[in-house]
N, C-alpha and C positions, 0 to 999 in steps of 0.2 A: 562425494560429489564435487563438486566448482570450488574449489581454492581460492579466499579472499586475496584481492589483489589491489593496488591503487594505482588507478589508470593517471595518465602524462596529464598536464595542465593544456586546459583548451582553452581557445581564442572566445572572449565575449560575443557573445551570439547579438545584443542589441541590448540598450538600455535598461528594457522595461524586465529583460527577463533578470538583468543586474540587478535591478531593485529585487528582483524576487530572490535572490544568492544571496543577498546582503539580510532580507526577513529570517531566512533560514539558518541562521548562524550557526559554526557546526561543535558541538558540546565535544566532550573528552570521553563520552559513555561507548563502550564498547559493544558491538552488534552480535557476540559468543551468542544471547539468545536464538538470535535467528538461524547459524550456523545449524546448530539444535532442533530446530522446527524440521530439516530435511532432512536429518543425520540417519542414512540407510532406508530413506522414503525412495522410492523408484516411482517413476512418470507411467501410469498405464496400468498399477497394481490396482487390486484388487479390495474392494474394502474387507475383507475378511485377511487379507497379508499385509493393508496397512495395519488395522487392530494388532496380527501379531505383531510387529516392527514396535509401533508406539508403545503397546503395553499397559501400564495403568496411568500412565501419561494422556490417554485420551479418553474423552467420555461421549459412549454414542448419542444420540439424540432418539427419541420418541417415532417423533417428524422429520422428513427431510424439509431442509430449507431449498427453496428454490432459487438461481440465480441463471435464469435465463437459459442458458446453453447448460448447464450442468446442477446439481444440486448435491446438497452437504447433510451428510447424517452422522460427520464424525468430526468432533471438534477438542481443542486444548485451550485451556483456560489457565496456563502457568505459564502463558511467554510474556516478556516484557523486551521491548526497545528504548534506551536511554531514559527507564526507569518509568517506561509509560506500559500499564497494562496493554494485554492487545488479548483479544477473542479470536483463535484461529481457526479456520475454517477448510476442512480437504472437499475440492469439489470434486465430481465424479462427475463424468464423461456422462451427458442422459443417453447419448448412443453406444457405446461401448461398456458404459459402468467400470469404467476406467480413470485412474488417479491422472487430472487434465490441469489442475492450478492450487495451489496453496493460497490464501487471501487472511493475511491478519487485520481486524477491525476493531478502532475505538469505539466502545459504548455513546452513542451520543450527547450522553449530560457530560462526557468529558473531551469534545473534540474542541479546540481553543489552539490557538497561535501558539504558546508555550512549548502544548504536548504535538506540534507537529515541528514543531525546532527540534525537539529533544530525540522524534524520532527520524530526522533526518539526521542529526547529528549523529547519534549511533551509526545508522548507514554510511557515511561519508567516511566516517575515522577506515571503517573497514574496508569501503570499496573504492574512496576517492572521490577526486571531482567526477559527479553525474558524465551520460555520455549523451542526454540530451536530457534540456528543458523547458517544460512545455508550458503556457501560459495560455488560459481560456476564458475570456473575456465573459461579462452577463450579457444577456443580450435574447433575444425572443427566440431564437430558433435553436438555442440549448435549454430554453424555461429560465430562463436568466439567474442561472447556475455557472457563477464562477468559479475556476480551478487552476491551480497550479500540482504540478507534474512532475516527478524528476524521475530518469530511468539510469538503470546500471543496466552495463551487460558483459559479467563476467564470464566465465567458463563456462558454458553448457547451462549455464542461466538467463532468464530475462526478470529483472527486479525492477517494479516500479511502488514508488511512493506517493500516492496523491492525497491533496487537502483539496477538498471541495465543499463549498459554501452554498449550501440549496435553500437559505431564503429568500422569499420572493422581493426582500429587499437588497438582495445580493450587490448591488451597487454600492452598500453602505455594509455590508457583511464583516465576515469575520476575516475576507482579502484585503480589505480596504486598511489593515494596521490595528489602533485599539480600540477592541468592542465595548470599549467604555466610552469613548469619544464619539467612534465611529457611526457607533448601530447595533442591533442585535446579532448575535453570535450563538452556537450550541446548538445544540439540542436537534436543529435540523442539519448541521454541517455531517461530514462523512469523512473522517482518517482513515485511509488505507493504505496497506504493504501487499500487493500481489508477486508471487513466486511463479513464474513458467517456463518451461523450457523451448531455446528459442525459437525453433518448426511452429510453436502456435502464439509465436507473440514476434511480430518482424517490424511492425511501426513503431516511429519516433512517436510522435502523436498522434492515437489515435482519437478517436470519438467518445466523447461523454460515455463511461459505462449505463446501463442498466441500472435504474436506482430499486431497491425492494419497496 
């Protein structure tokens, strides 16, 4: 599939998202994990041709998980991004039953500032400076759910990394610096790496996902 690449240095977009470039600091951890996650996965397959592809590398689920537009019954649980576990998830198309997004997810007892440096940084060594980032203020008409966003878009890929902070104190959250100064942190934040390819992923920012 898409060949890591590191795109040209861009122009600072505004301040506030500098501050957010400068939280993210970018680690020396290499992203081979992720590489790994798609290696010979095709967009649109089948869950029974992804099971063959992964192999014993993946474990079905019972239950599908629902997420909105699509839902997950086939998961790996051996990826890591700059030495941060991640829970991977293949979603399936609800209308076609076709492989439509890849989504790696931190456990939430461990989503904290640290492990979203650590898995930005992996990203960044591999793909470069972001090609947009997104910053989402708390505020009543997101449920005052703050977020920061960063997307790549290499070859036949759309890669975004987002850290979002869903408690109702999100003013003082885990965006606000350190959740020991700041406020409380954990447990309700949400780390994720989505995988799509780009026909169903064309915005810079979009909209608060769908929370479970």
């Amino acid at each position: 599939m898409a060949k890591p690449f590191r795109s040209a240095q861009k122009p600072a977009r505004a301040p506030v998202l500098l501050a957010v470039l400068a939280l993210l600091q970018v680690s020396q951890a290499a992203a081979a994990d992720l590489a790994d996650v798609f290696l010979g996965v095709r967009w649109g397959e089948s869950s029974s041709a992804l099971l063959a592809v992964l192999g014993g590398r993946a474990t079905p689920l019972p239950q599908p998980i629902d997420f909105g537009d699509s839902y997950a019954q086939i998961v790996r649980r051996d990826v890591a991004l700059g030495g941060v576990p991640l829970i991977t998830f293949f979603q399936m198309d609800k209308r076609t039953g076709g492989l439509k997004r890849i989504q790696l997810e931190r456990q939430r007892h461990g989503v904290n500032p640290p492990a979203f440096r650590a898995v930005f940084g992996a990203l960044a060594t591999t793909y470069g400076v972001p090609d947009a980032t997104c910053v989402v203020p708390p505020g009543p008409a997101g449920g005052y759910q703050a977020a920061a966003e960063n997307v790549w878009r290499p070859d036949g890929l759309v890669i975004r990394a987002i850290f979002r902070d869903t408690t109702i104190e999100a003013f003082e959250g885990c965006l606000s610096g350190d959740p020991s100064i700041a406020g409380p942190c954990g447990l309700t934040g949400q780390l994720l790496v989505r995988i799509s390819p780009p026909e169903a992923d064309g915005a810079s920012c979009p909209a608060p996902p769908r929370l479970r």
